[in-house]
C-alpha positions as CSV (number, residue, x, y, z in Angstrom):
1,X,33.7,-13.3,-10.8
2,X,37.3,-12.3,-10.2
3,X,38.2,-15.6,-8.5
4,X,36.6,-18.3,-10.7
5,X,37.5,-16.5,-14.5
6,X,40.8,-17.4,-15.6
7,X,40.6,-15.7,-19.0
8,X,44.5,-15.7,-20.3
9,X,43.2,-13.1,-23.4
10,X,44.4,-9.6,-23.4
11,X,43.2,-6.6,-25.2
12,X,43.9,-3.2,-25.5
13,X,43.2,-1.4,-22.8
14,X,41.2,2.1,-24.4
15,X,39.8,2.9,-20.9
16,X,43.3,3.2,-19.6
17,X,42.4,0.8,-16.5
18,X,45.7,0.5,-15.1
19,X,46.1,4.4,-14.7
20,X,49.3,4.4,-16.9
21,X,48.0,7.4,-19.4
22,X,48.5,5.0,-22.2
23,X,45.6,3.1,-24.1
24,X,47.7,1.4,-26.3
25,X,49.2,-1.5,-24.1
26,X,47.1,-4.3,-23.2
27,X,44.9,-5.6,-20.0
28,X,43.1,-8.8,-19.1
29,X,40.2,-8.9,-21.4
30,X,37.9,-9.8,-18.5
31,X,38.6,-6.3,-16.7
32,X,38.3,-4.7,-20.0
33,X,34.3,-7.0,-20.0
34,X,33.8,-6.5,-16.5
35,X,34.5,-2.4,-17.0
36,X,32.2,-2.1,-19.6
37,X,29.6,-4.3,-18.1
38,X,29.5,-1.7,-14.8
39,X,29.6,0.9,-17.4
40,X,26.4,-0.1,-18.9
41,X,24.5,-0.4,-15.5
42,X,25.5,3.3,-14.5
43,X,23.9,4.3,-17.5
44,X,20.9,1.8,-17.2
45,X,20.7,3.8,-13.8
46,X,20.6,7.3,-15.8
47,X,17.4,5.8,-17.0
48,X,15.9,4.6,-14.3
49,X,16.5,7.5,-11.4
50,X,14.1,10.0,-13.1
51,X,11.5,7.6,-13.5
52,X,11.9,6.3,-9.8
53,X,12.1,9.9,-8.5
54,X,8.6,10.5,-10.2
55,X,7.2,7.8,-8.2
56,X,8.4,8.6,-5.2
57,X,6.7,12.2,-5.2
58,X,2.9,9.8,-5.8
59,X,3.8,7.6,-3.0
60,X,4.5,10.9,-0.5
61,X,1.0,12.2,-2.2
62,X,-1.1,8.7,-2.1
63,X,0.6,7.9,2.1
64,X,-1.0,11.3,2.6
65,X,-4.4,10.9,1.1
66,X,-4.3,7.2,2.3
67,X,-3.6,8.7,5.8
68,X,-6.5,10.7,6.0
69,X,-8.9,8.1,4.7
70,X,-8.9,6.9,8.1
71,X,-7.1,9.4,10.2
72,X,-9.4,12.8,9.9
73,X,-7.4,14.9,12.0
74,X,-7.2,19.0,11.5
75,X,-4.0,17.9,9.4
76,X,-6.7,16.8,7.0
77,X,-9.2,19.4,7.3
78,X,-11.9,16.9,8.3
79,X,-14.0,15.8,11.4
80,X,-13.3,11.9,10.4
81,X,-11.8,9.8,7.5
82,X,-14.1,9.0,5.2
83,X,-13.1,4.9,6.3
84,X,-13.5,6.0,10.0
85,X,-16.3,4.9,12.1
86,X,-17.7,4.9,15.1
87,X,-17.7,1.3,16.5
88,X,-13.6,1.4,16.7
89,X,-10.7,3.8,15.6
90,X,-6.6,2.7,16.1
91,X,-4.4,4.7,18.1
92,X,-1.0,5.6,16.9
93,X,0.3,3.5,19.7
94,X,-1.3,0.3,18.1
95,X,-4.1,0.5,20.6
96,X,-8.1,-0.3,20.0
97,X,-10.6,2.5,21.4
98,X,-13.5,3.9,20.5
99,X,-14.3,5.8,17.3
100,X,-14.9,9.7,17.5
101,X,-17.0,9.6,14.2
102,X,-18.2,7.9,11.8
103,X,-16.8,8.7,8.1
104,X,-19.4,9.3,5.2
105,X,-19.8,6.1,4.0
106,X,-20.4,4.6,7.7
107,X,-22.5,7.4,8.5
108,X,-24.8,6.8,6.0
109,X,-24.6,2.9,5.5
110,X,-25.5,2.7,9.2
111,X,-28.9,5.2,9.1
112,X,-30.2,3.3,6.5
113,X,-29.0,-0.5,8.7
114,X,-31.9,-0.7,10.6
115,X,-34.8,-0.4,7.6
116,X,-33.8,-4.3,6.7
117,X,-31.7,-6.3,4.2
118,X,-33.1,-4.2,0.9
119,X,-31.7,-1.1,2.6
120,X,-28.0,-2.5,3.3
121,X,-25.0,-3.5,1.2
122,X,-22.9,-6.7,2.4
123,X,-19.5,-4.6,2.5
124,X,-20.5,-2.7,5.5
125,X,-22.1,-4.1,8.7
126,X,-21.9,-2.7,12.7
127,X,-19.4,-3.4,14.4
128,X,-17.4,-4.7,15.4
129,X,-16.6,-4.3,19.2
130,X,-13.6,-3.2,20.6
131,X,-14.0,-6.6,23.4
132,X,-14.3,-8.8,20.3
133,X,-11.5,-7.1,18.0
134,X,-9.4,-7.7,21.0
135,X,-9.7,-11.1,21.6
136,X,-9.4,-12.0,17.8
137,X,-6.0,-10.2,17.5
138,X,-4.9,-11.3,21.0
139,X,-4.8,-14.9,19.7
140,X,-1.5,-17.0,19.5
141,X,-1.3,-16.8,15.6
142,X,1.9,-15.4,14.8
143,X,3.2,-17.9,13.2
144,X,2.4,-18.1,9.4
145,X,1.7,-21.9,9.5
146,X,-0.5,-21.3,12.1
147,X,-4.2,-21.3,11.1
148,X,-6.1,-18.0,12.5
149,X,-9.9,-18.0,13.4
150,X,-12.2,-16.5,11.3
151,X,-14.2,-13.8,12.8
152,X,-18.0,-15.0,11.9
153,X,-20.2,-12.2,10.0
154,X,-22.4,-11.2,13.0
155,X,-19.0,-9.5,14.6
156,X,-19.3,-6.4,12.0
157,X,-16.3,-7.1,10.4
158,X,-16.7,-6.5,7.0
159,X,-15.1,-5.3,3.6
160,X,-14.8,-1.8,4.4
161,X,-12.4,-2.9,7.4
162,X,-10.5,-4.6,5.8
163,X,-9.9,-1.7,3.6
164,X,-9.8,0.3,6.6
165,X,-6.7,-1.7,8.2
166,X,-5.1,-2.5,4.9
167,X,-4.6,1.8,4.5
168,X,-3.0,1.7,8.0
169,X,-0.6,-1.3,6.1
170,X,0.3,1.1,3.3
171,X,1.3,4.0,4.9
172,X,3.4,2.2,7.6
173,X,5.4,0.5,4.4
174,X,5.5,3.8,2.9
175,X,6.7,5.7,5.3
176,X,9.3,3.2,5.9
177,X,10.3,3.6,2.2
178,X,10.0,7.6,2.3
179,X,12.3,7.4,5.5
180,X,15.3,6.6,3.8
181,X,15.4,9.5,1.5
182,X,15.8,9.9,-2.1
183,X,19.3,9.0,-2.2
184,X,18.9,5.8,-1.1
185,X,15.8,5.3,-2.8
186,X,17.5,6.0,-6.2
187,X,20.2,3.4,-5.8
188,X,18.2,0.8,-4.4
189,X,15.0,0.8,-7.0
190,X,15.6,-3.2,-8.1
191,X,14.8,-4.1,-4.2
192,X,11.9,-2.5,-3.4
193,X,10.2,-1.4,-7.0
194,X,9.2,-5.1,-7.1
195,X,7.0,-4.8,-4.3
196,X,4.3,-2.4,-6.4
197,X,5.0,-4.1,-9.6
198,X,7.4,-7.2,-10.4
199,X,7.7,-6.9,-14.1
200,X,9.1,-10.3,-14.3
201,X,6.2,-11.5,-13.0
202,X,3.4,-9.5,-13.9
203,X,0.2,-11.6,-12.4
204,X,1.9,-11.7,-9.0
205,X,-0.7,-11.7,-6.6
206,X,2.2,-10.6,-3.9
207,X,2.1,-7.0,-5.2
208,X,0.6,-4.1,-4.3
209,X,-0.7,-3.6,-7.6
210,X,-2.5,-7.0,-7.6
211,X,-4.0,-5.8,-4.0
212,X,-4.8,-2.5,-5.0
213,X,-7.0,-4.3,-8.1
214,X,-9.1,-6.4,-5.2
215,X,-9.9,-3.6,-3.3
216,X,-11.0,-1.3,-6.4
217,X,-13.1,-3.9,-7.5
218,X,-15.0,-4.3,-4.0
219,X,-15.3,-0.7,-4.1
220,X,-17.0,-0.5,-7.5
221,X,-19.1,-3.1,-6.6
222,X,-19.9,-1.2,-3.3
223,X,-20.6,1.9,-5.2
224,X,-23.2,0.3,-7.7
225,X,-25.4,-0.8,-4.1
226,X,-24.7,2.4,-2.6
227,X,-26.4,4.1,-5.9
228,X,-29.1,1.7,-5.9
229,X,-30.2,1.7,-2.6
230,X,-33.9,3.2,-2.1
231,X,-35.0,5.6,0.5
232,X,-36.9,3.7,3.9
233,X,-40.6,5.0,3.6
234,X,-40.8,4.1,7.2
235,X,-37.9,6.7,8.0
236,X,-38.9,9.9,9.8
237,X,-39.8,12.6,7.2
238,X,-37.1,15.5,8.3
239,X,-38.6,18.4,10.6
240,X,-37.0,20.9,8.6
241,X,-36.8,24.8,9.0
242,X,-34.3,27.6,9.6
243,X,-31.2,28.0,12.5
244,X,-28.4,30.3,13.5
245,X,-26.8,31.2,16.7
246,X,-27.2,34.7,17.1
247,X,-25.7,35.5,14.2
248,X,-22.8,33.5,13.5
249,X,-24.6,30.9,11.3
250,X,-23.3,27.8,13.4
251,X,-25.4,25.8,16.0
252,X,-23.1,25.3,19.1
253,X,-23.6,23.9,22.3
254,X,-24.0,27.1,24.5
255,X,-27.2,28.0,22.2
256,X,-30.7,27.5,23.7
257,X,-33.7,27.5,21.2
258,X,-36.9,29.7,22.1
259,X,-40.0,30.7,20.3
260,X,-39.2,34.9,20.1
261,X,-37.9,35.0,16.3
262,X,-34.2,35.8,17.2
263,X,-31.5,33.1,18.9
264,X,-31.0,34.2,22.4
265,X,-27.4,33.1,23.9
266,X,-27.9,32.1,27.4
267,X,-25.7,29.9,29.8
268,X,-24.2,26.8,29.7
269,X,-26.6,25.8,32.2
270,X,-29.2,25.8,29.8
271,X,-26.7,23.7,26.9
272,X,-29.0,20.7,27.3
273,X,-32.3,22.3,26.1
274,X,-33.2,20.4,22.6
275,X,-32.9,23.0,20.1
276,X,-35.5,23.8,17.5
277,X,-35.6,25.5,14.1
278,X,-37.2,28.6,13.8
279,X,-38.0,31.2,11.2
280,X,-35.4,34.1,11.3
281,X,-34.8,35.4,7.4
282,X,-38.0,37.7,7.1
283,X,-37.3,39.2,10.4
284,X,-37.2,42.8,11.0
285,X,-33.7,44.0,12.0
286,X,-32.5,40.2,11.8
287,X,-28.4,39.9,11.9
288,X,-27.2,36.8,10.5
289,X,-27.5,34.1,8.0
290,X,-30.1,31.3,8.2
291,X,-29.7,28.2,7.4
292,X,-32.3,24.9,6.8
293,X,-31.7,22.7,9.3
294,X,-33.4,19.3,10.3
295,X,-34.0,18.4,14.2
296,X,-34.5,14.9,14.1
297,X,-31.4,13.3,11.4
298,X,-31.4,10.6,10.5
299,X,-34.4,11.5,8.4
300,X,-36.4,12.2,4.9
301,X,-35.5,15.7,3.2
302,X,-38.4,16.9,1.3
303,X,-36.4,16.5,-2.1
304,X,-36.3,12.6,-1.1
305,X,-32.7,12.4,0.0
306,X,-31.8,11.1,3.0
307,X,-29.7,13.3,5.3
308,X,-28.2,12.4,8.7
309,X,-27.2,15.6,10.1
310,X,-28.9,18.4,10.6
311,X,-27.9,20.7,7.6
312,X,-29.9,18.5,5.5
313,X,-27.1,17.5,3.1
314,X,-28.2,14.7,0.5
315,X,-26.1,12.1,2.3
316,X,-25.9,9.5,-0.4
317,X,-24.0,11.8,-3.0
318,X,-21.9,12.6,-0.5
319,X,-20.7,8.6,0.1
320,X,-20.9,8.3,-3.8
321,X,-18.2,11.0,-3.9
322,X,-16.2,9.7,-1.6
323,X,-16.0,6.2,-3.0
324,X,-15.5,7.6,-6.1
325,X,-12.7,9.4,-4.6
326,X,-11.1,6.2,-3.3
327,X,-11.4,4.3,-6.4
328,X,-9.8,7.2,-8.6
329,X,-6.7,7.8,-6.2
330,X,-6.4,4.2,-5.8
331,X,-6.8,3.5,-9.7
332,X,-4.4,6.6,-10.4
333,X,-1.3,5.4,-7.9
334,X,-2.0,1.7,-9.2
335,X,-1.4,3.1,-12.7
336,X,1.5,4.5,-11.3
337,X,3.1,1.2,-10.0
338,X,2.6,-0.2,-13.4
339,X,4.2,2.4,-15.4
340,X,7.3,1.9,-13.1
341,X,7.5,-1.6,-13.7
342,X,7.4,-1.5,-17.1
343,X,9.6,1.5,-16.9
344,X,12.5,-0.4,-15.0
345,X,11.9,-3.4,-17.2
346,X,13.1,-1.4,-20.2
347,X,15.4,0.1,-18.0
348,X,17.2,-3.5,-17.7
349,X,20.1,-4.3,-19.0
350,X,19.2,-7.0,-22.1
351,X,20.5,-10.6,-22.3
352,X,24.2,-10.4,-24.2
353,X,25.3,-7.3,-22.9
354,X,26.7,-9.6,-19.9
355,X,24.2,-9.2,-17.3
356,X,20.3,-11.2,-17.4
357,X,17.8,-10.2,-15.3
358,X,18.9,-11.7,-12.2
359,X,23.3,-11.9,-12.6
360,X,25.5,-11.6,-14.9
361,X,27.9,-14.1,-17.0
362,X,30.9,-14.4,-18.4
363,X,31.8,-16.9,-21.7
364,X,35.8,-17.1,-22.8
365,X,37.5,-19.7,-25.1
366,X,41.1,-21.3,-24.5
367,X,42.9,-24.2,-25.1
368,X,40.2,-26.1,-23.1
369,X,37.2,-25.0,-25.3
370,X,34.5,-22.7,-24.1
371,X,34.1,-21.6,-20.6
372,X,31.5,-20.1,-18.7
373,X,31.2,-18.1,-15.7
374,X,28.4,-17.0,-13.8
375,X,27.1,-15.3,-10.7
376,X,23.2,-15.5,-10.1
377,X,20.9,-13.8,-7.0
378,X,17.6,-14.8,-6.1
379,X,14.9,-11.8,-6.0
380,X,15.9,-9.8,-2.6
381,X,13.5,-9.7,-0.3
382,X,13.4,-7.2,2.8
383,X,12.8,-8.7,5.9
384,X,9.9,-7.4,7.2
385,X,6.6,-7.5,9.4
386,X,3.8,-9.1,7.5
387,X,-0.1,-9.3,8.5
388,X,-1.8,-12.5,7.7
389,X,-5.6,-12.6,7.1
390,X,-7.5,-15.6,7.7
391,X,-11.1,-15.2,5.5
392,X,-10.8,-13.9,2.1
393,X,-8.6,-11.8,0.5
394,X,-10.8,-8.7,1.7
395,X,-11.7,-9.9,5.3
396,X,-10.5,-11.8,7.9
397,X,-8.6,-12.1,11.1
398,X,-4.8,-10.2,10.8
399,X,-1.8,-11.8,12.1
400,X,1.9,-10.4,12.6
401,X,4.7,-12.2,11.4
402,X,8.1,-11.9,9.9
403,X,8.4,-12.3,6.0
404,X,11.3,-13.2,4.4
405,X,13.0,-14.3,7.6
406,X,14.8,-17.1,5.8
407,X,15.4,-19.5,3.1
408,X,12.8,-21.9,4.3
409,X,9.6,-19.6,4.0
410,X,9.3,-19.9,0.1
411,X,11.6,-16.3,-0.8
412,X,14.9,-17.9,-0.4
413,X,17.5,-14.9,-0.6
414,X,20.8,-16.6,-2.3
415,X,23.4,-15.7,-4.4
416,X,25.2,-18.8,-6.7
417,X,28.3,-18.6,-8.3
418,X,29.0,-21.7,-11.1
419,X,31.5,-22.1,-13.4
420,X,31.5,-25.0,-16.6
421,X,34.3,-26.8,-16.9
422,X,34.5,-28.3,-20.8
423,X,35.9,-31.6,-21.6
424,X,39.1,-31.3,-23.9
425,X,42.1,-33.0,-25.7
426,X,45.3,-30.7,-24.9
427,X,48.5,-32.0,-25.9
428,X,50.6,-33.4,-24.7
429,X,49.0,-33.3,-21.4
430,X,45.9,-35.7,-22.7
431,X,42.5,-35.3,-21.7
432,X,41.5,-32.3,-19.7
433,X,38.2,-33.2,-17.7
434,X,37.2,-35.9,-19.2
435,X,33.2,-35.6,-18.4
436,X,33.2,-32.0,-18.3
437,X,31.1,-30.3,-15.2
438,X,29.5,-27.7,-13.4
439,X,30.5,-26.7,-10.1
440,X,28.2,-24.4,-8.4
441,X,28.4,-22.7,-4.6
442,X,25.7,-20.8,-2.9
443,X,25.2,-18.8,-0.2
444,X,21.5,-18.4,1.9
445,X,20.6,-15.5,4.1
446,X,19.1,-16.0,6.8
447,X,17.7,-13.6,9.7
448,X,16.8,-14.6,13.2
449,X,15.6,-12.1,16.0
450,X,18.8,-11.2,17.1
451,X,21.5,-12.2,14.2
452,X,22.0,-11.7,10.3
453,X,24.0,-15.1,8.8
454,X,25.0,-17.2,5.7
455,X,24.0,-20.8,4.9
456,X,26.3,-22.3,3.1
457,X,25.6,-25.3,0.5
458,X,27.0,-26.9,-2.4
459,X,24.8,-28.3,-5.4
């Protein structure tokens, strides 16, 4: 803006901007703008920090819950994630194997798979294999013009997934985020904000909010089947009775089963012997609790639930719960992204103070007539690893490639500097551009795997 506004006007100068400890003399009236114009975007800032810094304590809170959905570690206080299961798990190093556990809504889903189609829900299926997972995301798709394959339904890969993989996605951005620290965070809210929420462009389907709405939806619709799926009549009916292990009121693998009235702790040796429930509360002299237990999960309680461990826990409340638990932190930190939207959108400076939403400009009459001046940026876009899925927007095959690498892939990062030129009469020199014009200069990034650089064009 310095180079391309000629302004001739002075005014006086009140801020005292040439450090003279006067206010009375005069400065360019531009400066005296321009001052004023950075003055109003500190205090746009003053606005906008404490309602950033709220948001970044929920994304800390949500990358931690959101870890745990698929990570059950003792971090978490849990055998699995309740998006774990058993047919695959990822590795921190980005590596397939097999799953230590099944999460709640697996563990269930999959007890009642084999009782037929009015006994299963079409967001969860087996699978699917670590061999086939393999060879789908092995495949030479990295390029986002490249079409993927689709992995057909009888793989297993289904809606809860996609889910799965697209919480492994969000925690990896956020920690990114979190990495830098609040300071840096604070001061650059206008790049990254946009990525939850772009409150210029509400119905964005390249949001996080728009994304977080698809996957609340499926999960609503997967809680409704979940509740309305009936117990199998052809399911065992659970052989239920009492357990402890001498004692300690926890079946372990050392305990062996027999049929005197008290737990007897033998040998390892004897760690394979299938263990049995017996009667123990009404014993004389009996030390411990007792607790019902089933032998044979998955199976039919007596109060018609369908448990699939053997403490006889009413599995489907327990899968209810926990999709209820996704949908209410993922509602809750959606909520979130919209409030800080609409939050920085007030926060904005508004047209006629000098900046718009995307630049700022500069107007001043002479002897020519009106000028203008103006600087505008595109909406910066952080280069960045993106996953493609092939399939709909809840399943399909993933693919790795860079976003935002350039001007070419549809987010062009530019800034463009113009300046109007109006025609005039000024004696005695005649006329002064006789058509009038614009002359405009902008610069592209661009990013390549081992440089940063400027396009250069001219419109």
């Amino acid at each position: 803006m310095f180079q391309i506004v000629d302004d001739p006007v002075e005014v006086q100068d009140t801020y005292d901007l040439d450090g003279d400890l006067s206010t009375s003399d005069m400065v360019n009236r531009f400066v005296h703008w321009w001052f004023e114009a950075v003055k109003y975007q500190a205090q746009v800032n003053v606005v906008a920090i404490p309602v950033v810094q709220a948001f970044i304590n929920q994304m800390a809170n949500f990358r931690d819950y959101a870890y745990c959905t698929y990570s059950g570690d003792s971090s978490c206080g849990t055998e699995s994630g309740i998006l774990e299961r058993l047919d695959y798990k990822w590795t921190a190093s980005d590596d397939l194997v097999a799953g230590t556990a099944d999460g709640i809504i697996a563990e269930f889903l999959r007890a009642l798979y084999p009782y037929g189609a009015a006994f299963r829900t079409p967001h969860w299926m087996p699978g699917p294999s670590i061999d086939v997972l393999n060879n789908w995301y092995e495949e030479d798709c990295d390029d986002e013009s490249v079409e993927c394959s689709v992995l057909p339904d009888s793989s297993g890969y289904d809606n809860i997934d996609g889910l799965y993989d697209y919480m492994i996605d969000v925690v990896y951005f956020l920690n990114e985020l979190l990495t830098g620290g609040n300071l840096s965070l604070n001061a650059t809210w206008d790049a990254w904000a946009p990525y939850f929420y772009d409150w210029q462009d509400p119905s964005s389907e390249y949001t996080y909010y728009f994304e977080f709405g698809e996957y609340i939806a499926m999960l609503q619709d997967l809680r409704a089947q979940v509740a309305a799926l009936g117990v199998p009549s052809a399911m065992p009916v659970c052989d239920q009775g009492n357990w402890d292990t001498d004692g300690d009121g926890y079946f372990g693998a050392l305990d062996r089963r027999q049929a005197s009235p008290w737990d007897i702790f033998v040998p390892s040796a004897y760690a394979q012997t299938a263990p049995t429930c017996i009667s123990c509360g009404s014993v004389s002299g009996y030390v411990g609790t007792c607790l019902e237990c089933a032998t044979n999960p998955p199976c039919r309680t007596t109060t018609g639930c369908v448990t699939t461990n053997m403490n006889l826990d009413c599995d489907r409340e327990r899968a209810l719960q926990a999709i209820d638990g996704l949908i209410d932190r993922m509602t809750n930190f959606r909520n979130a992204m919209r409030n800080l939207g609409e939050a920085l959108a007030g926060a904005e400076p508004p047209t006629g103070s000098g900046w718009t939403g995307n630049g700022v400009i500069y107007t001043w009459e002479d002897a020519r007539g009106v000028n203008r001046a103006q600087v505008t940026v595109s909406n910066f876009n952080i280069p960045k690893l993106k996953k493609k899925k092939t399939g709909n927007f809840l399943k399909g095959k993933v693919c790795i490639y860079i976003n935002h690498r350039s001007d070419d892939d549809g987010s062009p990062t530019w800034v463009r500097v113009s300046r109007t030129h109006p025609a005039a009469t000024i004696a005695p020199f005649g006329q002064w551009n006789p058509q009038g014009s614009i002359m405009t200069k902008t610069s592209r990034a661009g990013w390549s795997y081992n440089r940063v650089f400027l396009r250069r064009t001219y419109l």
